[in-house]
C-alpha positions, 0 to 999 in steps of 0.5 A, a space after each residue: 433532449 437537452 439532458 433531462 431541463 425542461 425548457 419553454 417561452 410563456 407569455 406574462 400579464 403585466 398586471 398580475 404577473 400570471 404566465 400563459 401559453 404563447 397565443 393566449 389572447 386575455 388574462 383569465 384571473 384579471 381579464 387583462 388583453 395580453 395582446 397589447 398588455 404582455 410580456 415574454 418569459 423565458 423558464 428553463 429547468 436545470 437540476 431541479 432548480 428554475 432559471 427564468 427571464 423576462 423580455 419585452 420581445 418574443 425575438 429577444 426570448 427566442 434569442 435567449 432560449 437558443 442560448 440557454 440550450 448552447 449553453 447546456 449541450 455544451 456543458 454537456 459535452 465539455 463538463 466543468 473541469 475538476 480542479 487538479 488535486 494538491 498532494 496532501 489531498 491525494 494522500 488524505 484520500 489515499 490513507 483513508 481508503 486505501 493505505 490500510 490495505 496495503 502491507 506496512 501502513 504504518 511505514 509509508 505513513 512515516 514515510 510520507 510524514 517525514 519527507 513527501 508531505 514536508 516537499 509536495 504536500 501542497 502543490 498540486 500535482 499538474 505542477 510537479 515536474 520530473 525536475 522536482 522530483 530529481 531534484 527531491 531526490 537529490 536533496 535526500 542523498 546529501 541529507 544526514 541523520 541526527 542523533 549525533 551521526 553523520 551518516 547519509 540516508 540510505 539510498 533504500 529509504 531515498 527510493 521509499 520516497 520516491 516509491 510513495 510519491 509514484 504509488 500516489 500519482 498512480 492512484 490519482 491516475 486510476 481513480 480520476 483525479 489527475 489526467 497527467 502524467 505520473 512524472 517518475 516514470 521519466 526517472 531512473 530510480 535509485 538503485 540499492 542492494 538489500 539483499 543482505 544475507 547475515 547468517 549465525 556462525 555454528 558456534 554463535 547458533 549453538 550459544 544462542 540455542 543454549 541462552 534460549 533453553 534456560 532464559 527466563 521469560 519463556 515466552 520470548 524464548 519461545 518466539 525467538 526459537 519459532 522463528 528459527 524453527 520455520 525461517 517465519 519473519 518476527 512480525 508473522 510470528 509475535 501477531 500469531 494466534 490460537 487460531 492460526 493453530 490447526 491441529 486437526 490438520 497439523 498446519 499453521 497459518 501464517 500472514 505473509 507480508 510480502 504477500 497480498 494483505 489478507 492472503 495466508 501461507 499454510 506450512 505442516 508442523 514439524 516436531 519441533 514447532 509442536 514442542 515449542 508451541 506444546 510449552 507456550 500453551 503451557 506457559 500461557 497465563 492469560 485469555 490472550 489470543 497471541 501464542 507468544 504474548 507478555 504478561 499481561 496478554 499482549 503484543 511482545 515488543 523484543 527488541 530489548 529482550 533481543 539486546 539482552 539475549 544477543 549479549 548473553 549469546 555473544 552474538 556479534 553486534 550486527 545480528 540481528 532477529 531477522 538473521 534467525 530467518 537467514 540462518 533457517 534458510 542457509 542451512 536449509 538449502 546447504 543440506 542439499 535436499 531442499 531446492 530453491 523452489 521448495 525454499 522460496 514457498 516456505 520462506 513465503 517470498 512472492 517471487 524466487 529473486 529474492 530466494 536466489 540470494 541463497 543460491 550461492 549456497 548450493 555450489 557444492 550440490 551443484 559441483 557434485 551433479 556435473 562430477 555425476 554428469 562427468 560419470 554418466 557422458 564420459 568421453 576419453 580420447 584415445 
C-alpha cells in the first residue's frame, strides 16, 4: 500500500513500556490499567529499519501517522534526486566500463589527460554551458606546441577535444546520470580535412622495394612489404598473429580499426602475401605468436627502423608508414580493374567517403567509358 513499510498505533504502558493493540484495557505482564495509565506509539517500517514516536494523545499519533504515509508516497512518487555528476566522474566511469571497447583507448585517454580533464574535469556537468565549451575551443585554436615550434594545435586534435567532451555528455545522458542537455549539439564543430592522400612516386617505390630485399632485420622488412602487399594499416599488420592465419581457407583475419572493436574483415591470400608470410615463418626464432615480431618475441615498435629505412630509400621526408597504405590503393584503382566499392572493402573503410579521396584517380576510366558512350549513342547532324 505504502511501497512495502508496515505502518501501526499501538497503545504503551507507562510502567513497563509493553506495547498493545489500541483498545487493550490492562497490561498483561505488570497488570497496569492502560485506560488511565497509557501512552500512543506510532511504529512505522521503512527499508527494514523501524522509525517510532510516542504521544500522549491518540489525535496527535494519528496526525503523526497521516504525515509519515504523505511523507512516504511522496518520496515515492518524486525519489530524492542524484546530485549532477562532475566530469571527472563521468569519465572514471566511463574509462572503466566502457573506454576499453572503443577502438583507440588509449588516444582518448590522452586526449582526456592533456586538455578536458585539466578544463572540466571538476565541474559538474549541469554547469557546463555552450559558452564554456566555445570558449574551450577558442583557447585550444590559439594554443602552441612546445618543444621548441610554435605551430598551432591542429584543428583535428581541436575537434578530438570537443568530440570526447560530447561522447561523455552523451554517455552521462543514456546511462541516467544527467537530465540535461548535451551542450555541443548547439556548437558547429571544428572543420578540418584529413583527408590527405601522399602516395610513393615510381622511382621512390621502386628504392623502397630494393632496401626492403636486402635489409637485414627481415622481420621489419617483411612487415613493411605486407602493408604494401594488402593496403592493411601498421597496427593491423605488426598485432597480427599465427591465428589470424587460415591456410585451409586461403584468408586472413584482419582487426579493422575503423570497424567495431572486436569485428574482422577476411581477405584471400594472394602470392605475394603467401611468399612474404612463407619467410617470416622462416625466420621466426621465438614461440611468439605475432607473424612480425622482434627478437625477443614481441610487439615490433618501427618508427626508428622506418627512419632508417626511408633514408636508405630516399624517400621524402613527409612519407610516411601509412603512405604504404596510400600507395596499394592509388595504384590499385588507377589499374581500372577494381572499383571503389571493391576498394572501399579491401581497405576495410566503414563507409565508401573516406574511399572517394581516390576517386580522382580513376579520371581516365572515366573519360574512356563517355569516349564508349560517344561510339555506342553517336548523333551527327547532317
Amino acid at each position: 500500500m505504502f511501497t512495502g513499510e508496515i505502518m501501526a498505533i499501538s497503545v504503551q504502558c507507562t510502567s513497563c513500556y509493553c506495547t498493545y493493540k489500541l483498545g487493550t484495557k490492562s497490561c498483561r505482564k505488570c497488570k497496569t490499567n492502560l485506560q488511565h495509565h497509557r501512552k500512543y506509539k506510532v511504529m512505522v517500517k521503512i527499508r527494514g529499519r523501524w522509525k517510532t514516536k510516542t504521544v500522549d494523545s491518540l489525535k496527535l499519533a494519528e496526525q503523526i501517522e497521516a504525515k509519515w504515509k504523505h511523507d512516504i508516497t511522496i518520496a515515492a512518487i518524486m525519489p530524492e534526486k542524484i546530485p549532477v555528476p562532475t566530469m571527472q566522474e563521468v569519465w572514471d566511469r566511463f574509462d572503466k566500463l566502457h573506454n576499453s571497447r572503443l577502438k583507440s583507448p588509449r588516444s582518448w585517454r590522452k586526449v582526456w589527460e592533456t586538455r578536458v580533464q585539466k578544463r572540466f574535469g571538476e565541474i559538474r556537468l549541469n554547469e557546463i554551458s555552450p559558452q564554456d565549451i566555445a570558449e574551450f575551443m577558442c583557447s585550444m585554436k590559439s594554443m602552441r606546441k612546445t618543444k621548441g615550434t610554435r605551430k598551432p594545435l591542429a584543428m583535428e586534435t581541436v575537434a578530438k577535444n570537443i568530440k570526447l567532451v560530447s561522447r561523455l555528455f552523451n554517455y552521462a545522458i543514456k546511462n541516467g546520470l544527467y537530465e540535461g542537455i548535451n551542450p555541443t549539439q548547439k556548437l558547429d564543430m571544428p572543420r578540418y580535412d584529413n583527408q590527405v592522400t601522399n602516395p610513393l612516386t615510381d622511382a621512390e617505390l621502386d628504392r623502397l622495394m630494393a632496401v626492403l630485399d636486402t635489409w637485414k632485420n627481415r622481420m621489419v622488412a617483411l612487415a613493411f612489404l605486407f602493408c604494401l602487399a594488402t593496403g592493411k594499416r601498421t597496427g593491423e599488420v605488426f598485432n597480427m598473429t599465427w591465428q589470424d592465419v587460415d591456410y585451409e581457407n586461403n584468408v586472413i583475419r584482419f582487426e579493422i580499426k575503423s570497424m567495431v572493436k572486436g569485428r574482422y574483415q577476411y581477405l584471400p591470400i594472394n602470392d605475394m602475401m603467401k611468399n612474404i608470410l612463407a619467410e617470416a615463418q622462416a625466420e621466426k626464432r621465438t614461440r611468439s605468436k605475432l607473424v612480425f615480431h622482434s627478437t625477443n618475441g614481441k610487439k615490433i615498435h618501427y618508427r626508428w627502423p622506418w627512419t632508417r629505412i626511408k633514408a636508405a630509400a630516399k624517400l621524402r621526408p613527409k612519407i610516411r608508414p601509412h603512405d604504404l597504405r596510400h600507395t596499394f590503393a592509388s595504384r590499385l584503382i588507377s589499374t581500372g580493374k577494381v572499383d571503389l566499392y571493391t576498394l572501399q572493402h579491401i581497405l576495410g573503410h566503414k563507409t565508401v567517403t573516406m574511399t572517394q579521396r581516390y576517386a580522382h584517380l580513376a579520371d581516365e576510366l572515366i573519360k574512356k567509358g563517355m569516349k564508349e558512350a560517344d561510339n555506342i549513342l553517336r548523333y551527327d547532324k547532317d
